[in-house]
N, C-alpha and C positions, 0 to 999 in steps of 0.2 A: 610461388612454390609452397606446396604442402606445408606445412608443420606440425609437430606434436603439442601442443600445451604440458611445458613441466612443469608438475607441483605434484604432492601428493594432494591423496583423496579429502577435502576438507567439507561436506557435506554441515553445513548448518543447521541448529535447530531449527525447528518449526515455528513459524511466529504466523500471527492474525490475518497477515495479504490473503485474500479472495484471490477468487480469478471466476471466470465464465464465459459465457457463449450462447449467440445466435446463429440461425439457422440466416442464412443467404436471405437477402429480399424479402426477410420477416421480422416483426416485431420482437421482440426477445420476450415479452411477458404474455405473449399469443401463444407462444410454443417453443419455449427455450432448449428443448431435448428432442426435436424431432432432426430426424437425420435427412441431411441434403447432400444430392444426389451429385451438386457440384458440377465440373466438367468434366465429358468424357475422355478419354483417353485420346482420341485423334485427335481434341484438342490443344492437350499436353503437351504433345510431341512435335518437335523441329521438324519440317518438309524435308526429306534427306537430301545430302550436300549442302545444305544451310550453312554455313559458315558464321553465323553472326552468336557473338558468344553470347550465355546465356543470360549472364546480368544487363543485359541491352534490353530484353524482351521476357515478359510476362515477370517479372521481378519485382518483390519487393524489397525497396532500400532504409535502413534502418538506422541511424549513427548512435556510436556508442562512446564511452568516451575513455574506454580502457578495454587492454583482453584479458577475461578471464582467469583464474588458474586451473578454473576444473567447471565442469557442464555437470555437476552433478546434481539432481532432484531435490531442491530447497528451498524457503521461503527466506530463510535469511539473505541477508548482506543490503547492499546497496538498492537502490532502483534501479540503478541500471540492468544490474544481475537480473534481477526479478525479469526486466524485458527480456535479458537474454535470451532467458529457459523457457520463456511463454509458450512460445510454439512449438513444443518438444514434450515440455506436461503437460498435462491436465489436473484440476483439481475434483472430487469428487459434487462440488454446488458451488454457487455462491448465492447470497441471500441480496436481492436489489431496494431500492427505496421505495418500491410499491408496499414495502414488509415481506412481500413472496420470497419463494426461492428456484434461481436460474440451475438445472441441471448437467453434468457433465459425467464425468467419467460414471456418477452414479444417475438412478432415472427416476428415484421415490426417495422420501425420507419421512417415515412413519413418528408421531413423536405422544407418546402416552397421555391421559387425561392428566395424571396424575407426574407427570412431566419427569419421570425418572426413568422412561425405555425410550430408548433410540434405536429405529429397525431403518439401516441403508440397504440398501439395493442397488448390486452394482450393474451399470449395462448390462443385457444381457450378449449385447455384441462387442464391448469394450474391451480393445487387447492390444500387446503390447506389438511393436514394429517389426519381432522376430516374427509373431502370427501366433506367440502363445496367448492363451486365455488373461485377462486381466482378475481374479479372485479374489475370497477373503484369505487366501494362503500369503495376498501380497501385504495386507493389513496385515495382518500375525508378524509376520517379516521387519515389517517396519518399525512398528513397535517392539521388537525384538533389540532390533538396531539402536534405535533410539534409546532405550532402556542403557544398554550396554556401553553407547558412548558417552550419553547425558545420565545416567541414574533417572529422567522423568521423561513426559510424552504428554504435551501438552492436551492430548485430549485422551490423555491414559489414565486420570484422574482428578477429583472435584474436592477442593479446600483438602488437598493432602489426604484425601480416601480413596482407593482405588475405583477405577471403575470397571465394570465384571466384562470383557468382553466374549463372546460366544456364536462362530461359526454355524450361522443356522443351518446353510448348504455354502457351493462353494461361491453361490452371487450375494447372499446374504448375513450380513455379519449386524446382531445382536448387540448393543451398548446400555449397561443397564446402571444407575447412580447410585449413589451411594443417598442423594438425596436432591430434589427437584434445581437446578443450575440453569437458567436459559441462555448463561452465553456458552453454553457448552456448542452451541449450533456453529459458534464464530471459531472456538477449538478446531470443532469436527472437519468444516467446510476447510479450514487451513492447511490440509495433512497433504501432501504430497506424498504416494508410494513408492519404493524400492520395488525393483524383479524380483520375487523370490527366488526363481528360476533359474536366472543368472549365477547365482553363489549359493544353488544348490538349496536354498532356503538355511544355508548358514549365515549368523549376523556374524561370529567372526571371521568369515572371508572378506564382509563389505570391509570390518575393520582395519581389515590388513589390508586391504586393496591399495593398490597405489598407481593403476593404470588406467583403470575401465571407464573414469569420466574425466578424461585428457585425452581421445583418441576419435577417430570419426567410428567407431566401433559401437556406440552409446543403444540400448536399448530404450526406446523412447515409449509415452504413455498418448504423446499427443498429436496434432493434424502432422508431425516436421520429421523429420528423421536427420543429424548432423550430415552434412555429403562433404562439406572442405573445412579444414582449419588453419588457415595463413597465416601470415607474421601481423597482417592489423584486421583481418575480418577473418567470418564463420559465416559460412554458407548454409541454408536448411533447405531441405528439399523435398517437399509434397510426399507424405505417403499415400498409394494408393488403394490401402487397406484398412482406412481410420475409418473407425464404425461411426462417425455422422457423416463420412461422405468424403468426397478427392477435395481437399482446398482449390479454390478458385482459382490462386497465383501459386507458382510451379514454386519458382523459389524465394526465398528471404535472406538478404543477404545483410548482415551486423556488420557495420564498418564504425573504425575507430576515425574519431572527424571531432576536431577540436570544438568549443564551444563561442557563445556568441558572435560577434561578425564572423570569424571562422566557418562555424555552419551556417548562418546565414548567405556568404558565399555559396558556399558547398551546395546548398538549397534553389538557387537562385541559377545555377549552372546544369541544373538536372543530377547532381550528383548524390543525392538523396532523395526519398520523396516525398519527406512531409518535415515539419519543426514544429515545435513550441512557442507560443508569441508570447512574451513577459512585460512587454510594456504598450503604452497606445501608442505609438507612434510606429510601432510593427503593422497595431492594427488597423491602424490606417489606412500605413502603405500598402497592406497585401489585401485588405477588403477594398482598395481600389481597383485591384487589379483582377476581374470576376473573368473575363478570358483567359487567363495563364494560370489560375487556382482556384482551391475550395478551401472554405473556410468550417471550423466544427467548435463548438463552445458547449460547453458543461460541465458541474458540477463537479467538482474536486472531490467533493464529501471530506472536507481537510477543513479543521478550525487551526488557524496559526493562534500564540496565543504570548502573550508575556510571562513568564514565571518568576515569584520572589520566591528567593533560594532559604530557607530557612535556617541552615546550616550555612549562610553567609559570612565571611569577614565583617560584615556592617552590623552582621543581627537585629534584622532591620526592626522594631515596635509595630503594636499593631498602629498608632497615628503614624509613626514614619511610611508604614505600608499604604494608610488610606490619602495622608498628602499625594505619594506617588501617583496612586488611580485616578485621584481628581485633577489631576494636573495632564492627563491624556486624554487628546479629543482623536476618535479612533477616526470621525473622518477625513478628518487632517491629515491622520498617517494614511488613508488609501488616495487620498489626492496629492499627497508627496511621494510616495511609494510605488504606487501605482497607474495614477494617471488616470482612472478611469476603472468606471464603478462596472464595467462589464469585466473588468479582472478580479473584483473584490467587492463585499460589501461589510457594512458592520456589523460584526457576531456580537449574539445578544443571550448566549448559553454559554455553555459548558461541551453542549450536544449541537451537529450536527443538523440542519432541517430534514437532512435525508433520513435520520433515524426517526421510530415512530415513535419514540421515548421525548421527543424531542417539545418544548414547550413556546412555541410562538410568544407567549405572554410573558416568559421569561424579560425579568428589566435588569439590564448591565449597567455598569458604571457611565453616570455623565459629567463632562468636564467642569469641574466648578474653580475657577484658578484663583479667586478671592479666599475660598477657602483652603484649597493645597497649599495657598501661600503663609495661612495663617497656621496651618498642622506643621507644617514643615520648620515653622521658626520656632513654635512652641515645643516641637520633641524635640530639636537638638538636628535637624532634617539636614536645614539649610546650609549650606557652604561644604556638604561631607562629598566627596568622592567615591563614585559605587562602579564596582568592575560588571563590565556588561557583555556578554559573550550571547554569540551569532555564529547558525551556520551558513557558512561562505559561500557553500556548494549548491542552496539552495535558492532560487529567483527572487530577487525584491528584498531577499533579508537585510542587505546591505544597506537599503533605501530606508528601510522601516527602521533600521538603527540611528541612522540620521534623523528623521525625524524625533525619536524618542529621546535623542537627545538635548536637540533643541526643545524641548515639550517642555523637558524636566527642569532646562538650565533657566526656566521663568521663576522658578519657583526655588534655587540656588544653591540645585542638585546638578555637582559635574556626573556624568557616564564617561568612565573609561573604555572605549570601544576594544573588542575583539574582537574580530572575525577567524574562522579557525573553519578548516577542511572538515569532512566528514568522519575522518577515520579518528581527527583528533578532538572535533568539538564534544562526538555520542560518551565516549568515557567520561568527558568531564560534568558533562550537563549531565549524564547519568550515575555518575558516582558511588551511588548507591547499589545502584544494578549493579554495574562493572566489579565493583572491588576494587577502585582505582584509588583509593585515597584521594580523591580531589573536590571531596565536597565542600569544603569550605575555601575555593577556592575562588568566586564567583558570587553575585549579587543578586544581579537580573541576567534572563537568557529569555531568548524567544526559540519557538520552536512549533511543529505542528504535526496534527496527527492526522493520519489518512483514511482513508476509503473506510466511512464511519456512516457505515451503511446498518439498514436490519433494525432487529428489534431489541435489544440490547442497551448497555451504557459503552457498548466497547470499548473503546483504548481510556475514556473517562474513567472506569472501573479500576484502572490499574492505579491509576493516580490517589480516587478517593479511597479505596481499602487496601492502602499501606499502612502496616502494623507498624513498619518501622520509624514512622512518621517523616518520609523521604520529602514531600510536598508538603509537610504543615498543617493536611486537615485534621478538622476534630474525629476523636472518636465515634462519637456521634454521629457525622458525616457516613463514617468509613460504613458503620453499624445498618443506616437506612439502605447502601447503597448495596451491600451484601443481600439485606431483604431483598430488594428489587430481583436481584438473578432467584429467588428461591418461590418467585410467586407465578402462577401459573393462568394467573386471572390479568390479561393486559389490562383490564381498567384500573387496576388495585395496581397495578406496574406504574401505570400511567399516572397516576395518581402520587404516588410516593415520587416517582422520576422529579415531579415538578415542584415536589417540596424541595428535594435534594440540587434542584439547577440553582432555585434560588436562597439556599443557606449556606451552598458552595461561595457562590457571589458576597455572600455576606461576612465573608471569612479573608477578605482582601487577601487572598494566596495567586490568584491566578486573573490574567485578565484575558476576557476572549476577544483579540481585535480584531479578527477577520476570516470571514468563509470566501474562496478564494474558486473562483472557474476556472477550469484546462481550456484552452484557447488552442486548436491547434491549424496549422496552413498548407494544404497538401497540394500537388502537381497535381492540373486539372483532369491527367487522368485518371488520379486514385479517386476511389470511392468507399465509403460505411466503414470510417476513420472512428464512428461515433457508434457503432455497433459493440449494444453492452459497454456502456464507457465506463471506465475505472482507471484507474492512477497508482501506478504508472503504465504507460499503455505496453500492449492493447490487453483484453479479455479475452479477444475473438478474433481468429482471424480467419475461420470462414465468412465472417463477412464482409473480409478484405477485398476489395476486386482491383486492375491493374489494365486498363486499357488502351491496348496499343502501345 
């Protein structure tokens, strides 16, 4: 039976997630903006008197692990939300690990010598599901909105100066800086647009709004249009007027499906059509089995990472900090944690290999347990109890926490383990941000950043140039790492990037223990599960296919 989703309108800032897209049976860095022509329409359509319902046939199955309170156009919340709204948005690029940049709602993005004009180009076919024009009237909108509910726009301005935006016509919108920025690419790429259309191009109608994204009614930007909203799934369903072309599979269906052995059932039964494999002994079992499935593996672009809380109960010294590092052998934690170096290997940055910023040569900490034994007795280390907080919700972290306890307790450091849900661990490991008062409430945390893709220091960037001193680096630090966005010459990027990986490192605040692959195992009928891969999936789901 139908249902409404009730909640009011909670539309989320804007945050860093990418998204993108290939064209069907193409390479994505061959021609990531060329439109396919997809299935025709006689192939869409049930043989009349068909009786067989439609999640049976040409469907994609999706599990989720919550519904919703609202479908509205966002980059915040969860990973799961993010998959939710996938096929429904579109984003204007996203930038891949070649350094390029993947096209979507937009088809050019011009970017000045002098690195302070930013000229997008929107489709010149991209439009919304009513059949109106996608424009820079929906930009203006957005930013309107955003302003109004947040006071900022994250790619509305650079170190607190506005940025001048201007309407060249109505596919063309103008972004000019205040002064040369180069992660403003990973701002820009992350905007999700509102209809202007819809609410009249008023932002206080969105803000009053309290129906328009709870109802199968949603004005959509991307391949999906909402068709059902039930008591544990949401139905999308092909439009056939998305300007790259008719999606492959008719429909996508979001179903709420518990986690581990739960979906693994549910998977195993046909009743989903693809999962996430988190340990080796999944990968085993299902790359045994090459007639009943497909298997896809790739880069996460995620460093998981240990952090010492500086604002800790322990207030840890810097020898208390450097016993700690030395007394962690990071392959240890992927052969206890993980099981298997195709789910993980040893990070050895601060950065990503998928960024171009990224320094191979970079040297991370290595285990020296002679000596964390001897720092740890000398500061005062030894015998202290340090509260250690984990997100629950996230694969492996549980495992990695055991390990790191046992690492520590050689050297005659207890961890007091936490594990804690998502909604409760992000305020407290984030403290700072939130405004939760709970920074001194915690030691060590682990935690990991995503799709850390491009040319950039991306989510690095937020860490090292904190004024507030949220993470403990030097000034210094913070000061090189600001240069880096302000230079327009990548070798002189590149160049700084790699002094900054390794004096980051030097500063015992952070450890990187592991770049982490998406492993995923689908029904041997699906196919291009690895089209544009990014995390959380998919990017793309024209290059989803479903056969038979």
């Amino acid at each position: 039976m139908k249902k409404r989703i009730i909640a009011l309108l909670a539309a989320a800032a804007m945050t860093l997630s990418l998204m993108a897209g290939c064209a069907k049976d193409e390479a994505p860095e061959d021609k990531p903006n060329q439109e396919n022509p997809g299935v025709n329409d006689a192939d869409q359509q049930k043989p009349e008197g068909d009786s067989e319902p439609a999640e049976e046939k040409d469907t994609f199955t999706v599990a989720i692990s919550y519904m919703p309170d609202n479908l509205a156009p966002s980059t915040g919340g969860s990973d799961d939300y993010t998959s939710m709204t996938r096929p429904i948005y579109d984003r204007f690029f996203l930038e891949n690990s070649q350094g390029g940049v993947d096209f979507y709602l937009a088809d050019k993005l011009d970017i000045s010598e002098d690195g302070l004009t930013y000229t997008l180009h929107i489709h010149d076919d991209a439009n919304w599901s009513d059949g109106t024009p996608i424009t820079t009237k929906d930009i203006q909108f957005t930013y309107d909105y955003y302003m109004l509910r947040n006071g900022r726009v994250s790619w509305g301005a650079v170190n607190g100066q506005p940025v001048t935006m201007t309407a060249k016509d109505d596919k063309t919108m103008e972004f000019v800086l205040p002064e040369p920025y180069s992660y403003y690419i990973v701002s820009l790429s992350g905007a999700v647009v509102f209809p202007a259309h819809v609410f009249d191009g008023d932002a206080q109608k969105l803000m009053d709004d309290q129906t328009t994204y709870t109802t199968t009614d949603i004005v959509t930007s991307g391949p999906y249009i909402v068709k059902e909203i039930n008591e544990d799934s949401i139905v999308f369903e092909a439009r056939q007027d998305y300007y790259r072309g008719v999606p492959p599979v008719k429909n996508v269906v979001m179903k709420v499906i518990g986690s581990g052995s739960t979906r693994a059932i549910a998977f195993e039964n046909g009743e989903i059509d693809y999962m996430r494999l988190t340990t080796a002994e999944e990968i085993e079992k299902y790359s045994a089995q090459t007639d009943k499935y497909n298997m896809y593996s790739f880069s996460e672009a995620r460093l998981n990472y240990l952090q010492i809380n500086p604002f800790g109960p322990a207030n840890l010294t810097d020898e208390q900090r450097q016993a700690l590092f030395y007394a962690i052998d990071c392959q240890q934690v992927i052969d206890g944690a993980y099981g298997s170096d195709e789910l993980a290997q040893p990070a050895n940055s601060i950065l990503t290999p998928d960024l171009s910023l990224y320094d191979p040569n970079c040297k991370s900490y290595s285990q020296d347990l002679e000596k964390a034994k001897e720092l740890a007795k000398s500061s005062g280390l030894e015998g202290k109890t340090l509260v250690y907080v984990y997100n629950a919700d996230r694969p492996n972290m549980e495992a990695v926490a055991v390990v790191l306890q046992q690492q520590l307790a050689q050297i005659g450091v207890n961890l007091q383990i936490e594990g804690l849900d998502s909604s409760t661990f992000f305020p407290r490991f984030f403290a700072m941000l939130y405004g939760s008062g709970q920074e001194n409430t915690w030691d060590l945390g682990t935690n990991g950043w995503d799709s850390m893709r491009g040319r950039t220091l991306n989510q690095a960037y937020s860490y090292l140039n904190r004024t507030d001193g949220a993470w403990g680096f030097s000034e210094e630090i913070g000061q090189k790492a600001f240069k880096i966005n302000t230079l327009t010459n990548p070798d002189e990027a590149k160049a700084l990037a790699a002094e900054v990986q390794k004096e980051a490192l030097e500063e015992f605040r952070i450890y990187p223990l592991t770049y982490t692959n998406y492993i995923l195992v689908s029904q041997k009928n699906v196919t291009g599960l690895d089209c544009v891969p990014i995390v959380p999936e998919f990017a793309d789901y024209m290059g989803i296919s479903v056969n038979g």
